[in-house]
N, C-alpha and C positions, 0 to 999 in steps of 0.2 A: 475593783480594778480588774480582776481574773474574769466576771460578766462583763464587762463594759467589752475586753480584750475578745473575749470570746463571740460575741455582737457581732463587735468590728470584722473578726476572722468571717462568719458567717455571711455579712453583709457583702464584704471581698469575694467570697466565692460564689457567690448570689449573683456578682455583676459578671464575674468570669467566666459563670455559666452562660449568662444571658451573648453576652460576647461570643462565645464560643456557640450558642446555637444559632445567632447571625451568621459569625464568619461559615457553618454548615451551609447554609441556606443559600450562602452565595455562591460556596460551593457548589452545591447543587445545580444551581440556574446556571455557572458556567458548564460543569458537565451536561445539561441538555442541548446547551447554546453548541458545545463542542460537537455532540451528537448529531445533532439537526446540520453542520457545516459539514461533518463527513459525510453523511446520507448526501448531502447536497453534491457535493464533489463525486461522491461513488454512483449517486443512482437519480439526480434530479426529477423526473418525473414520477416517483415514489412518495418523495418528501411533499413533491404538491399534489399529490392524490391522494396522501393517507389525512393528515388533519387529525392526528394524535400524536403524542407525545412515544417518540423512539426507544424501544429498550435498550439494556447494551447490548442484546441477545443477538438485537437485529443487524444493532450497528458493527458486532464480531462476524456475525454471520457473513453481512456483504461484505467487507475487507478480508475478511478468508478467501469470501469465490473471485476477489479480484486478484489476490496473492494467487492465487489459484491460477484463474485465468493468463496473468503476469508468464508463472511458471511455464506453464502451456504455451506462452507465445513465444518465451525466450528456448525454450527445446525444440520449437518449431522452427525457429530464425538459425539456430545451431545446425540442427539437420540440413536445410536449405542450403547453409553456408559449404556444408562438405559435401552438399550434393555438390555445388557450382565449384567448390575447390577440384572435386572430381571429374567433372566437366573440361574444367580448363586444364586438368593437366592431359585427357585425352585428347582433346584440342592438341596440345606441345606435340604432345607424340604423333599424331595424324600428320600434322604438319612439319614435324623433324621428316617422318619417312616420306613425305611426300619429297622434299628436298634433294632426300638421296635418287628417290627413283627419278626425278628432275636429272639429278646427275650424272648417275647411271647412263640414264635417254640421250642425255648431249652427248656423253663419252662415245656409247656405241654407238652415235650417226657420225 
């Protein structure tokens, strides 16, 4: 009874392996499947000019330089924005004194 049990145990963990280096496997083919849709999104004419299979090396690499780039365009859009906030408030002020000297000009004719 203690062999027969012990069989069984084995035979159980025989199919749990087997299971478990499927459910791997499927794993795997969705991570390259995942890989291959980011390369697509970040860098399409990469993905159909290389015609191998993507590391994650690569696929970290180009979502860095896009985070990257991201960062760099939103510091840039920031800047711009206090340039033209700067702008316009010299603007108010050009156009407040212009007002007055308008005034001024009526008053003393």
């Amino acid at each position: 009874a203690v062999g027969a049990r012990r069989a069984l145990q084995l035979q159980e963990l025989g199919c749990r392996e087997w299971v478990v280096g499927a459910e791997l496997g499927r794993a795997r083919e969705q991570l390259e499947a995942f890989k291959t849709q980011v390369m697509q999104a970040c860098a399409p004419a990469a993905v159909a000019g290389a015609g191998k299979a993507l590391t994650e090396q690569e696929v970290i690499e180009k979502v860095k330089q896009i985070s990257e780039e991201n960062q760099q365009s939103q510091e840039r859009e920031n800047h711009l924005q206090e340039e033209l906030s700067s702008r316009l408030s010299k603007e108010k002020e050009v156009s407040a004194n212009l007002e007055v000297f308008e005034k001024s000009l009526s008053e003393f004719q």
